[in-house]
MIPA-163028 format. One record per residue (C-alpha): z, y, x; residue number from 1; residue in one letter. Coordinates in nm, 3 decimals, padded with zeros to 5 digits. Example, Ala and Ser with C-alpha at 12.3 -4.5 7.8 and 13.67 -1.06 7.14 Angstrom:
<recs>
z	y	x	num	residu
00.780	-00.450	01.230	1	a
00.714	-00.106	01.367	2	s
</recs>
This chain:
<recs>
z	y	x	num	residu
03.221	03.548	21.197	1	x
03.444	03.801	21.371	2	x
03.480	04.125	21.189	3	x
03.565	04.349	21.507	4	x
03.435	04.244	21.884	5	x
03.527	04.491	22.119	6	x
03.304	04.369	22.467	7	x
03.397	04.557	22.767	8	x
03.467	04.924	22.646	9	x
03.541	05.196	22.856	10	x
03.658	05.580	22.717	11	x
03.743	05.869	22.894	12	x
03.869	06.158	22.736	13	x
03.664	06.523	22.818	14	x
03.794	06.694	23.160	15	x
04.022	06.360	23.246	16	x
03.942	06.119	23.522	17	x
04.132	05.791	23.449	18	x
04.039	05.643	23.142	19	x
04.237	05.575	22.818	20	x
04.046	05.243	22.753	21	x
03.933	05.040	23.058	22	x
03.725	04.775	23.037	23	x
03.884	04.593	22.709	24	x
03.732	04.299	22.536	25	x
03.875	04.199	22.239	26	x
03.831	03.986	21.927	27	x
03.980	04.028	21.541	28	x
03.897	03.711	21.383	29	x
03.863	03.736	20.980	30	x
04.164	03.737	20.781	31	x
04.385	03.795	21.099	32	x
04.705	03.976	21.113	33	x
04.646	04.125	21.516	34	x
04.937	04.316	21.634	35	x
04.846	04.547	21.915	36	x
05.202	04.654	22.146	37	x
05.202	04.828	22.485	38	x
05.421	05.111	22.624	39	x
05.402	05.477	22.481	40	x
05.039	05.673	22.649	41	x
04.883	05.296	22.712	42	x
04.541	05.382	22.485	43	x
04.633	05.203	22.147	44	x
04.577	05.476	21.919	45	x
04.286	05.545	22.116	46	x
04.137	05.219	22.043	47	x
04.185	05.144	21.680	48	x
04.021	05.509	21.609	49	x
03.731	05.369	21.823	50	x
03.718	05.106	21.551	51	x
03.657	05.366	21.308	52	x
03.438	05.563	21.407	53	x
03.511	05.915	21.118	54	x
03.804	05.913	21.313	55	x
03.699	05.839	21.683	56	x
03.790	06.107	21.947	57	x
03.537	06.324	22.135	58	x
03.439	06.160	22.509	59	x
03.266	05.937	22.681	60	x
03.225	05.606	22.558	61	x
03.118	05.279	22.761	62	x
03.072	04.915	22.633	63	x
03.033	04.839	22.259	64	x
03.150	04.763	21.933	65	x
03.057	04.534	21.669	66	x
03.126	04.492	21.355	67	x
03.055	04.169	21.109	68	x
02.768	04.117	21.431	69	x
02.620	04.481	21.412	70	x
02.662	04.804	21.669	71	x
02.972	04.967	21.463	72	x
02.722	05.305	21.507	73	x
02.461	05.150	21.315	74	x
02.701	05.079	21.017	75	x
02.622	05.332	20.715	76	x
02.912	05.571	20.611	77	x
02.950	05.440	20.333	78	x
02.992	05.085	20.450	79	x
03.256	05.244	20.700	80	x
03.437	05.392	20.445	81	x
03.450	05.140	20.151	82	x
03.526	04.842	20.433	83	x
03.705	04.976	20.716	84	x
04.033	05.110	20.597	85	x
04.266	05.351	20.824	86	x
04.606	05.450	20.743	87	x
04.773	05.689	20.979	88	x
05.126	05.800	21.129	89	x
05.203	06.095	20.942	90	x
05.232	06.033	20.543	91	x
05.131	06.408	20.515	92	x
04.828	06.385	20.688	93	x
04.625	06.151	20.465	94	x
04.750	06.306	20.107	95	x
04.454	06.474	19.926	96	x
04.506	06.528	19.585	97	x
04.890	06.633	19.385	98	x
04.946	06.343	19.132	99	x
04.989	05.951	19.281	100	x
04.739	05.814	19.037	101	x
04.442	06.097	19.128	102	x
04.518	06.000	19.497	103	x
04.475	05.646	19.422	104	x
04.159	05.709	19.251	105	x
04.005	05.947	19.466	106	x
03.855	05.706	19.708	107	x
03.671	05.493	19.449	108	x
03.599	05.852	19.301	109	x
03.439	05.958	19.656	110	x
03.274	05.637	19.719	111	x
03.057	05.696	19.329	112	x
03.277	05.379	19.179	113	x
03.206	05.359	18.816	114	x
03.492	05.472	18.592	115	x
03.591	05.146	18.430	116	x
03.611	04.970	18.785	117	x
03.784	05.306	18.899	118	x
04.037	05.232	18.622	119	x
04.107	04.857	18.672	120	x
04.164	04.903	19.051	121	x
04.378	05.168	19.034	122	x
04.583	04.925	18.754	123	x
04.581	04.660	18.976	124	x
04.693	04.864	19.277	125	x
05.005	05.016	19.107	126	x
05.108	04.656	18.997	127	x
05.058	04.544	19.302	128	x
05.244	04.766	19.523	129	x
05.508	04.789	19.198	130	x
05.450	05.184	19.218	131	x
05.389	05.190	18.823	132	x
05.742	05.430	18.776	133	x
05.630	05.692	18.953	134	x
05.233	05.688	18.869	135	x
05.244	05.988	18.707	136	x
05.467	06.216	18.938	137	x
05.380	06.467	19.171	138	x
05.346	06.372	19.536	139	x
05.541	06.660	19.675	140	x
05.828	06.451	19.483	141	x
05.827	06.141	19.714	142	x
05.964	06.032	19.993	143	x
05.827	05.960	20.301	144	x
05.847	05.584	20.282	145	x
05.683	05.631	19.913	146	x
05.428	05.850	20.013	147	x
05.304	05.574	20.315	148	x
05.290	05.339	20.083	149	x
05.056	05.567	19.859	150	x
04.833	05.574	20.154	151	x
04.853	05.210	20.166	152	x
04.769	05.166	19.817	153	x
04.489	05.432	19.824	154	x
04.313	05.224	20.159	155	x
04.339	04.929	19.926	156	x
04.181	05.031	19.596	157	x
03.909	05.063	19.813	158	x
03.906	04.670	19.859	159	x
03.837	04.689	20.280	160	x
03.794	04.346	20.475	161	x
04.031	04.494	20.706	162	x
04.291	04.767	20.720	163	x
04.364	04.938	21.057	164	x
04.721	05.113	21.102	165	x
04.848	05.323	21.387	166	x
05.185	05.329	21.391	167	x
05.232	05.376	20.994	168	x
05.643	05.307	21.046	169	x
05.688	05.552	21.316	170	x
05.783	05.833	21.069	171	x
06.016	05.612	20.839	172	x
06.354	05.499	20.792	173	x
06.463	05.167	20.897	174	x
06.445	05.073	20.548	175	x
06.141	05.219	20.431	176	x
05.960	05.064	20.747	177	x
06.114	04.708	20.673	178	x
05.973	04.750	20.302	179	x
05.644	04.894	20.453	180	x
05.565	04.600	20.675	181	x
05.661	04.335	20.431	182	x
05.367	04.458	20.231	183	x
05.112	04.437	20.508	184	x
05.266	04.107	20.494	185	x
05.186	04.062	20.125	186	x
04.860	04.244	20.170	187	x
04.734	03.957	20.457	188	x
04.878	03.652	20.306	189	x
04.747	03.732	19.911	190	x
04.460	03.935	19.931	191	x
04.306	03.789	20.273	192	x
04.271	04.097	20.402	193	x
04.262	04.138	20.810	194	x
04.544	04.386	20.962	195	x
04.486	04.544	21.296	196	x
04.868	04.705	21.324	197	x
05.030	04.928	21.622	198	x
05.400	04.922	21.620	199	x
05.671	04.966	21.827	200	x
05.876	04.780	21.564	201	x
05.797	04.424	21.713	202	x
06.117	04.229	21.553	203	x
05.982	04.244	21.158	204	x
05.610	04.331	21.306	205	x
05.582	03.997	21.527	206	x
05.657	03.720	21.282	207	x
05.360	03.867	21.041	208	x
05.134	03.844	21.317	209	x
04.843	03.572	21.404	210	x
04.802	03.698	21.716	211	x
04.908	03.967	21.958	212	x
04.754	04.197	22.227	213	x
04.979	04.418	22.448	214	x
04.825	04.661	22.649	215	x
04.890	04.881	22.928	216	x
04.743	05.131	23.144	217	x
04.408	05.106	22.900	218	x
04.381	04.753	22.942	219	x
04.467	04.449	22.803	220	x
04.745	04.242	22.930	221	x
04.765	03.976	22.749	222	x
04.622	03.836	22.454	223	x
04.698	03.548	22.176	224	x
04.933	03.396	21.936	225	x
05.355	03.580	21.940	226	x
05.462	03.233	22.129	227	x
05.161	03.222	22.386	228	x
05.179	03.594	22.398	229	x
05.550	03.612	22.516	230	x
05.575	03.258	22.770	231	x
05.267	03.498	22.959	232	x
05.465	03.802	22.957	233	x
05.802	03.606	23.055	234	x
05.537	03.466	23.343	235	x
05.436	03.836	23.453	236	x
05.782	03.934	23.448	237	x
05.639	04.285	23.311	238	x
05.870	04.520	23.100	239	x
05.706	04.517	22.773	240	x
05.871	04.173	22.726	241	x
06.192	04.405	22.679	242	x
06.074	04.536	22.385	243	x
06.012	04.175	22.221	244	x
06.176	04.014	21.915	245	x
06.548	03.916	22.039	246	x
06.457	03.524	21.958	247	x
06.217	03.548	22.237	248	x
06.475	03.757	22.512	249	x
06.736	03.528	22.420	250	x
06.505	03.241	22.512	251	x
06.376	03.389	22.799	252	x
06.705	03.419	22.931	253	x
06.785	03.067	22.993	254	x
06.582	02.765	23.180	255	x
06.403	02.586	22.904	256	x
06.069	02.374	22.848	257	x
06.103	02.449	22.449	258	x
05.860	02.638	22.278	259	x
05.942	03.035	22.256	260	x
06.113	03.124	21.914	261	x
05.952	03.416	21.741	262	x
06.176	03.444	21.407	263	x
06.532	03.475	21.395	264	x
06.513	03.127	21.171	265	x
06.348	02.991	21.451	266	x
06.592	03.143	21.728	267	x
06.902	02.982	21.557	268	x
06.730	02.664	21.562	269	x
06.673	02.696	21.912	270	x
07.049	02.823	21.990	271	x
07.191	02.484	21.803	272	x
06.955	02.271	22.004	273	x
07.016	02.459	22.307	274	x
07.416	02.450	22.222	275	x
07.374	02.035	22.169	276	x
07.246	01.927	22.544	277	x
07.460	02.195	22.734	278	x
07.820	02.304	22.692	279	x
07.902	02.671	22.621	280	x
08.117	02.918	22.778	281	x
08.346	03.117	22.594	282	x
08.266	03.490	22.501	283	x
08.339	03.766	22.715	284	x
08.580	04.012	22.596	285	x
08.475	04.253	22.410	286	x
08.493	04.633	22.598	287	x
08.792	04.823	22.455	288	x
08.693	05.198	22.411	289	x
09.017	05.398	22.390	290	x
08.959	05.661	22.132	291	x
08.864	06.000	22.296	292	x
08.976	06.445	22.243	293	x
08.808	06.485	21.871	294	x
08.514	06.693	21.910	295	x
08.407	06.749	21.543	296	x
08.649	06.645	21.252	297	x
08.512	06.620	20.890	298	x
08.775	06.560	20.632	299	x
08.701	06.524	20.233	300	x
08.364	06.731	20.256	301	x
08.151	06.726	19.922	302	x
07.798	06.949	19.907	303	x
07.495	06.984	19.673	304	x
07.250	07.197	19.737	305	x
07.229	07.287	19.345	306	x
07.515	07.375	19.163	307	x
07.360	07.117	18.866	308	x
07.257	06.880	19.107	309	x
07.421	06.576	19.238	310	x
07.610	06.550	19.525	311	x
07.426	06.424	19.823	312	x
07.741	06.405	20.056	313	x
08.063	06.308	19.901	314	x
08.410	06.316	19.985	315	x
08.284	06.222	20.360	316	x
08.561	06.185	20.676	317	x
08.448	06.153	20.986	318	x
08.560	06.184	21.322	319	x
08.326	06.265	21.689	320	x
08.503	06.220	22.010	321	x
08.390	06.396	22.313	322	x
08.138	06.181	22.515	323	x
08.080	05.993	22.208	324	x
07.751	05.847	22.071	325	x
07.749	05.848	21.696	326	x
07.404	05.720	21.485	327	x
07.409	05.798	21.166	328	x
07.227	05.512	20.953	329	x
07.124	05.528	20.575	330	x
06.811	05.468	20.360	331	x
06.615	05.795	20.223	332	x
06.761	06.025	20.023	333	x
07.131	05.864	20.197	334	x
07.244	06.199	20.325	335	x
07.239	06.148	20.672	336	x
06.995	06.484	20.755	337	x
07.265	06.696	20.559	338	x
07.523	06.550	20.709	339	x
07.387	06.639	21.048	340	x
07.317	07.019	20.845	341	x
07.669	07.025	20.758	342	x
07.823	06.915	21.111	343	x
07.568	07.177	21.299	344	x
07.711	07.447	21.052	345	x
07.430	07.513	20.909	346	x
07.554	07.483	20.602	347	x
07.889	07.533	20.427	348	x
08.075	07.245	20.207	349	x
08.150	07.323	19.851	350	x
08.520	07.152	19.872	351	x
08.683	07.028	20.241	352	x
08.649	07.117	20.591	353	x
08.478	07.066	20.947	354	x
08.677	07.163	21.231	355	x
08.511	07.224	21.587	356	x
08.836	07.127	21.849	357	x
09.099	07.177	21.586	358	x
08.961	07.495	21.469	359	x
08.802	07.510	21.138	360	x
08.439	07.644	21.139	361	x
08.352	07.978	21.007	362	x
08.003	07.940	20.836	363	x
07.825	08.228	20.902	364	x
08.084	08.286	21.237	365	x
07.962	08.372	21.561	366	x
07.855	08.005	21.661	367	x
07.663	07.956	21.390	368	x
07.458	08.267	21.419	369	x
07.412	08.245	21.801	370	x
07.233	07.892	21.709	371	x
07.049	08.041	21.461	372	x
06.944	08.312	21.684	373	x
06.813	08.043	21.932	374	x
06.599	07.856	21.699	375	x
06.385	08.193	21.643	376	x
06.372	08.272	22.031	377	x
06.631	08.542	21.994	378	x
06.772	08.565	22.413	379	x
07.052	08.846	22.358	380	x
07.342	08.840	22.125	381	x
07.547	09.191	22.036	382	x
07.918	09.057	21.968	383	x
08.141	09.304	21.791	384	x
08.491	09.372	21.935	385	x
08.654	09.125	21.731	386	x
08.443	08.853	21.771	387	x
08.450	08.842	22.166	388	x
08.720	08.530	22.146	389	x
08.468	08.331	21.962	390	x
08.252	08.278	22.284	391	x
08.550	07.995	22.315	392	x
08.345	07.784	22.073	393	x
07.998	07.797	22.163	394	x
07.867	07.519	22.422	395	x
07.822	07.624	22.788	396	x
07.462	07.492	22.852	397	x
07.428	07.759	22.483	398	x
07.604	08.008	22.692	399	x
07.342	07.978	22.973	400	x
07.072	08.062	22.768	401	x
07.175	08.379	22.572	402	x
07.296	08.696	22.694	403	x
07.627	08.795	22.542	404	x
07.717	09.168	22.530	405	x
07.994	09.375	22.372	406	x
07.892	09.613	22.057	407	x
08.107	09.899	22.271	408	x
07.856	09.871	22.583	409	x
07.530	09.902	22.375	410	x
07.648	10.204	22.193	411	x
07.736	10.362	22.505	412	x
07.396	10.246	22.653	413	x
07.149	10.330	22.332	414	x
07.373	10.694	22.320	415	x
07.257	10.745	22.687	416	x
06.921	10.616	22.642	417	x
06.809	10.787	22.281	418	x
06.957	11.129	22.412	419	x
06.796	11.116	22.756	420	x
06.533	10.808	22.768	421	x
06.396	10.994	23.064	422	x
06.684	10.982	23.280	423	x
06.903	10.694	23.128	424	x
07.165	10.599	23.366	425	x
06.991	10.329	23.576	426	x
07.414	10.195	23.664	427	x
07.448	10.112	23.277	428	x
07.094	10.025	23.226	429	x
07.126	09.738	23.532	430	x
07.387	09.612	23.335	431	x
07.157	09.511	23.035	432	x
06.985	09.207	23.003	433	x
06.606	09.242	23.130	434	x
06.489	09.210	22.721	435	x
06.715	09.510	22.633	436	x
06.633	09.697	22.857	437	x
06.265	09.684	22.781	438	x
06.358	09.763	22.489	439	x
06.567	10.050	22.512	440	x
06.296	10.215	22.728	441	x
06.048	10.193	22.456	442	x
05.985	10.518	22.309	443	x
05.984	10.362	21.983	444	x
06.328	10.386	21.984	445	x
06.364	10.771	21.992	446	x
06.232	10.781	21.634	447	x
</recs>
């Protein structure tokens, strides 16, 4: 028996014209780990809320649904609830309750689960998903990656035949997503449990899977198992085959009758068979990249954000050349979001120093303020007189969107317009930026 078949749905969202879902049939087997891919905007997220329906959007719906045989609409809530579990993108979004183990309870608590049972699954859901060391903390303590897998582990007290996901890695750290899908991994293989799963992370997502739908456009491309799924796509010559597992480009790349690799294990064996009945070329030469003007120089910078709490960046050098494109990698908690903090000048090293083309940044300077002022919509930017050679650090496309003026011409310009706001000289007034000088004609400003 299938638990989900999807026959010929259509949805339109209210006031559009194309739909998001166009005539899809689909089938998710029991105990099936479906991965669902397609470019960004092609309806995924749009179908797996249709699947449950708490979370479905408002429009107009065509086709149907089933589920274990029945009309999904003529499922109970409670059924819904207790056997169709959902975990979303955001890790904020699905918190309820302030301590891990309440929030792990609180679905068996909603459903009316007796207390013993409520006890034993909760047990055997922090053993499982090893989360025992921080059962007791607060959930405004955890990370993001810890506080997905709290979703997780709160869907699955519940028990569900199968748990639906929409992107639950978009939102996590390489790491943390790696961990995350591992566990749906787990979750399938030990517990039987079917996984409906959007990602975009297809090179740890596709070897999980049973079988794989890519969409696009609100329909469905192509359908069935990782190998079947990308010879087809190869076939179409479409672009989603860009975003598959590298085992499967690399095979795609060359004219062979052997079966499409999926796993890196099963790309290398594919490489050494490959390598055995043709002979190989040597490498190209690797691009030399001469090393450019420094942009942003870091040398021995240490910071904590407490004075009794541990350094999250420590003794770090680092060097940005102009036209360069740095990624900063790291788990959570790694430092890499302060580091970025610390480069921006947004805030100020406890021991060694970040220069900005040779010149050491002033925290608090001129730069720093004028980016400040543009993250709360501030246009205009008074400089006093001995700040004017500053303007040498901030950005051009900055420059283009504030309006810099000397402190000496807006005291000559409020003088004029607070003695005589009637008459203020139009010449000097012209010279303002449009938001000052709505401003400065606002009687307010004769008080």
């Amino acid at each position: 028996m299938a638990l989900f078949t999807v026959e010929n749905l259509s949805f339109t969202y209210p006031g559009q014209t194309a739909p998001a879902i166009d005539r899809l049939t689909l089938t998710v087997p029991e105990g099936a780990f479906l991965v669902l891919c397609g470019p960004s905007g092609c309806g995924k997220s749009t179908l797996l809320r249709q699947l449950k329906p708490a979370l479905a959007p408002h429009g107009v719906r065509q086709g149907r649904i089933l589920f274990r045989d029945a009309p999904l609409e003529q499922v109970d809530q409670r059924t819904q609830a207790a056997r169709i579990g959902f975990v979303q993108q955001s890790p904020e979004n699905q918190i309820v309750t302030d301590k891990v183990w309440h929030e792990l309870a609180f679905g068996l608590e909603s459903l009316g689960t007796d207390t013993p049972t409520i006890r034993r699954r909760v047990a055997e859901m922090a053993a499982f998903f090893g989360i025992e060391d921080w059962f007791y903390r607060d959930v405004a303590e955890l990370s993001g990656g810890q506080k997905q897998l709290l979703n997780l582990a709160s869907v699955m007290a519940m028990q569900p035949d199968v748990l639906i996901l929409d992107e639950p890695t978009s939102q996590l750290d390489p790491i943390a997503a790696s961990d995350f899908l591992a566990v749906l991994g787990k979750i399938n293989r030990e517990l039987g449990t079917a996984v409906v799963l959007t990602e975009h992370r297809l090179e740890e997502a596709f070897p999980l899977a049973t079988a794989v739908a890519v969409m696009d456009r609100g329909r469905l491309l192509c359908t069935g198992t990782p190998q079947q799924v990308g010879r087809q796509l190869k076939t179409l010559g479409h672009g989603m085959f860009l975003a598959m597992p590298a085992a499967m480009r690399i095979w795609a790349s060359v004219d062979t009758e052997a079966p499409c690799p999926v796993t890196v294990r099963e790309g290398r064996d594919f490489l050494r068979r490959y390598a055995a009945e043709r002979p190989l070329g040597p490498l190209p030469r690797e691009e030399a990249h001469p090393r450019r003007e420094p942009v942003i120089t870091a040398r021995g910078v240490w910071f904590r954000y407490e004075p009794d709490s541990p350094d999250v960046v420590k003794g770090l050098d680092l060097t940005l050349g102009r036209g360069e494109f740095l990624a900063l990698l790291g788990g959570n908690g790694a430092g890499k979001s302060t580091t970025l903090r610390l480069l921006s000048g947004m805030k100020k090293p406890q021991r060694g120093e970040i220069s900005l083309r040779g010149r050491v940044m002033r925290i608090g300077g001129l730069r720093e303020k004028t980016m400040a002022a543009l993250r709360h919509g501030v246009r205009t930017v008074i400089i006093p007189k001995d700040n004017e050679r500053d303007l040498e650090e901030i950005d051009q496309t900055v420059r283009r969107q504030l309006n810099f003026i000397s402190a000496q011409t807006m005291d000559t310009v409020l003088s004029a317009a607070l003695n005589r706001p009637a008459e203020a000289s139009p010449t000097i007034l012209t010279e303002l930026p449009g938001d000052v000088r709505t401003r400065v004609r606002k009687p307010g400003l004769r008080q």
